[in-house]
N, C-alpha and C positions, 0 to 999 in steps of 0.2 A: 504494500500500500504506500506508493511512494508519498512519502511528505506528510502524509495523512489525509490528501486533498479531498480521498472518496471517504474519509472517515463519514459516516452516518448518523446522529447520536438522536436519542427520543424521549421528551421528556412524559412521561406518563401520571396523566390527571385522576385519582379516584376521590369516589364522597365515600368514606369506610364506612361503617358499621357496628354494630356492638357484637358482631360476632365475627370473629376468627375466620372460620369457616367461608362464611360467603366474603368476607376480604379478600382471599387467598383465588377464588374462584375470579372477582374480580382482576386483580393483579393479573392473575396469568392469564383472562382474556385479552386484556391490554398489552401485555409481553408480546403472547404471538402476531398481535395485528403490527406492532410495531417491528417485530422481529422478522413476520412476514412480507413487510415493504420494504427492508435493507437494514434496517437498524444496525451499528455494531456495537453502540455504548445506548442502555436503558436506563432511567433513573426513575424509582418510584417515588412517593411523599413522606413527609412525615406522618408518623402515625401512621402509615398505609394497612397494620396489618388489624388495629383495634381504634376506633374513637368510643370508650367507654362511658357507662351514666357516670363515671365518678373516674377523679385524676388516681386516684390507688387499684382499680381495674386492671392498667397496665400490670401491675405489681406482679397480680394472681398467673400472669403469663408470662415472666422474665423466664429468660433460657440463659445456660452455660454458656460459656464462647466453643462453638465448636459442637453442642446440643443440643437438638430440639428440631420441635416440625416445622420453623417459618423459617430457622435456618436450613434446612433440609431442603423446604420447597425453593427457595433462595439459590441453591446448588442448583438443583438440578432442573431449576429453567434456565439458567445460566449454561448448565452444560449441554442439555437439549439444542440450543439456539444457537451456542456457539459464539454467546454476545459475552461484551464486560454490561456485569449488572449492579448498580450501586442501587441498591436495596432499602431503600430509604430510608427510615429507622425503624429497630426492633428493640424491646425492652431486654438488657443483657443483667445478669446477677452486679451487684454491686456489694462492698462491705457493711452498706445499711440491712439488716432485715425490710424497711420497709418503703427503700425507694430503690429505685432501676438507675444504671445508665441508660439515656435514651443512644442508640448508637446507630452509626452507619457503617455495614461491612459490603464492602467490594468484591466481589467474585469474578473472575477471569471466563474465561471460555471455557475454559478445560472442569468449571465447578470449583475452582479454590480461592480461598480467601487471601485475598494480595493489600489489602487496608482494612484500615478499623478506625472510625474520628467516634471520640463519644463527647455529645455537645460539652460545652464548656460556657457559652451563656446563656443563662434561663429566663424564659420569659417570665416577666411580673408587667400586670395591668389594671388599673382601678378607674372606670370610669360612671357612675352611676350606681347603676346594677348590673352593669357590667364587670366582671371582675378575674383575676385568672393569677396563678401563683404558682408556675410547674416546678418548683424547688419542696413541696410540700411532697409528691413522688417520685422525682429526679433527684441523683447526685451529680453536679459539675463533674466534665471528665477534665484530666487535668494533663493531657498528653499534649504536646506541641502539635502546632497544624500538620495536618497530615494530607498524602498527595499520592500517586501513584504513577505507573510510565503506562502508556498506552502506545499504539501504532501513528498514533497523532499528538504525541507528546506528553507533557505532563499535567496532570488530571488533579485539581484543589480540592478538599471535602470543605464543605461548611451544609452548616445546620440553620433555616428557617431565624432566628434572631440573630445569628450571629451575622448576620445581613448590615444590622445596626452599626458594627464595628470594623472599621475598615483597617485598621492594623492587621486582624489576623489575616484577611487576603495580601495585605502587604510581604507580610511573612512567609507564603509560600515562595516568590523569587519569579521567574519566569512560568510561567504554567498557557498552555495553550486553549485547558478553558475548566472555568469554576463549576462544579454541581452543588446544587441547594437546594434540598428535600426540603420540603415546609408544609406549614399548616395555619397561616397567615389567618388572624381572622377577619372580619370583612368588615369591622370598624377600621382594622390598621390596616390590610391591604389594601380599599379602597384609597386609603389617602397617599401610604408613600409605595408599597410594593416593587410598581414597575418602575419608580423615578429611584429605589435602593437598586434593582438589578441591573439600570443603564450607567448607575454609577459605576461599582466594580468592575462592568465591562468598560466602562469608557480610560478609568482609571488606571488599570492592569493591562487595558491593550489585548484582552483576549475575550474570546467566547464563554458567554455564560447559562448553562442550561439550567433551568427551574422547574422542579414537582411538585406541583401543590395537590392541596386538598381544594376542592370547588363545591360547595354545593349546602345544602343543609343535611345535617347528619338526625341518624335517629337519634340521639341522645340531644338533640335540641340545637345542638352549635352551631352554627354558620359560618362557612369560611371562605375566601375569598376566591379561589381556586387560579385564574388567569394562569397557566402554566406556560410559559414562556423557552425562547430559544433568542437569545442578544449577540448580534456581533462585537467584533471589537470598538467599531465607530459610533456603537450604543443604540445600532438600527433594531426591532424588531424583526426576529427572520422568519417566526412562527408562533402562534397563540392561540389557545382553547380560552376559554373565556371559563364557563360554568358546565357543572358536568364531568361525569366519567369522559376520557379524552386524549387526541393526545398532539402534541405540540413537537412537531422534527422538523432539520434541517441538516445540512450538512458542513463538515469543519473544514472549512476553504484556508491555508495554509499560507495563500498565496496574498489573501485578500488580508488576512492577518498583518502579513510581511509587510505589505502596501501600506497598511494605516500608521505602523511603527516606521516606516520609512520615512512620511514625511511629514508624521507630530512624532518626532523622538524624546517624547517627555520621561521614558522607561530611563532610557538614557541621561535626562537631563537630573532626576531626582540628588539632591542636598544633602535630605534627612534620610 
């Protein structure tokens, strides 16, 4: 794949569920359609595989690194399709009894685990009756940005808030494009969403793919969904709006090259 230019990547939109089971079904409808049209890099949401009545729901289904059925099915659509599958996030065992890392594992082609980001900032929001506190069943993971090599270069994790903080995409170095599983809700994505994903792209000079959740969930939530595909010049290349869905393009190498060609801000940076 020279350059990476046919790289294909697809960001996939779901409204989850309170059940497991029909997430899981969802997901891997979405995989194949997307995997079915050329995909080579997938990314599901956060939260893709539970949005539960209650933030300690996740708790009841954290897995081992390395055990359990969402990482299981996580492998083996990965190795089926023959894609890299960044798996949005899964609740992983943590040293609390009674909170998870929320985490993102990467799975290659072949079905193996080649990264692991477990978020690191939690969302807190109080606006009304509006309200939300994912540190009451979340632990901060505390690992450094994390990033992986792909056939179209090097691949950023970040997680749905950490959108807010542009230091840690600063930290990963050159990367040819950011993934951000999220589950943005629809008071905050409405307002800044798409103006945080055209930053990083416009910022970092690379491709930025977004997985959201879109839709209203049974458990009452709403969320903003717009699952997006950014170039580097901070175009819109692809967009679902609301709904199961999905949002691809492909990683143009060359278009990249051109836009750091002739804003060589990457280059110009100080601090």
């Amino acid at each position: 794949m020279s350059g990476g230019k046919d790289f294909r990547v697809a960001a996939l939109q779901t409204v989850s569920s309170v059940s497991v089971d029909d997430n899981l079904l969802q997901a891997r409808q979405l995989i194949e359609r997307a995997a079915g049209d050329g995909a080579n890099l997938l990314a599901l949401p956060e939260y893709f595989c539970l949005m539960g009545h209650n933030d300690t729901d996740k708790v009841s289904i954290r897995e081992k690194l390395g055990s359990g059925p969402i990482q299981d099915f996580l492998a083996e659509q990965a190795q089926r399709h023959g894609v890299w599958l960044v798996g949005g996030t899964l609740p992983l065992e943590s040293p609390d009894t009674d909170r998870i890392y929320n985490t993102t594992l990467v799975f290659n082609p072949a079905g193996e685990v080649v990264a692991r980001y477990d978020k690191i900032h939690l969302f807190g929001f109080r606006k009304g009756d509006e309200a939300y506190d994912e540190s009451v069943s979340i632990r901060p993971g505390k690992n450094p940005p994390q990033s992986f090599e792909t056939p179209a270069g090097k691949v950023g994790l970040s997680i749905c808030y950490d959108l807010r903080f542009p230091e840690l995409y600063r930290a990963f170095g050159n990367v040819s494009l950011i993934v951000v599983p999220a589950a943005f809700t629809y008071t905050t994505g409405s307002a800044h969403w798409e103006t945080l994903l055209k930053a990083r792209a416009i910022e970092n000079q690379c491709y930025v793919l977004a997985a959201a959740q879109g839709g209203k969930h049974q458990n009452g939530r709403r969320t903003w969904g717009h699952s997006m595909l950014v170039d580097p010049w901070g175009d819109v290349i692809d967009c679902v709006a609301e709904g199961p869905g999905i949002a691809a393009g492909i990683l143009d190498m060359q278009r990249m090259a051109d836009v750091r060609s002739a804003l060589p801000a990457l280059q110009h940076r100080v601090l």
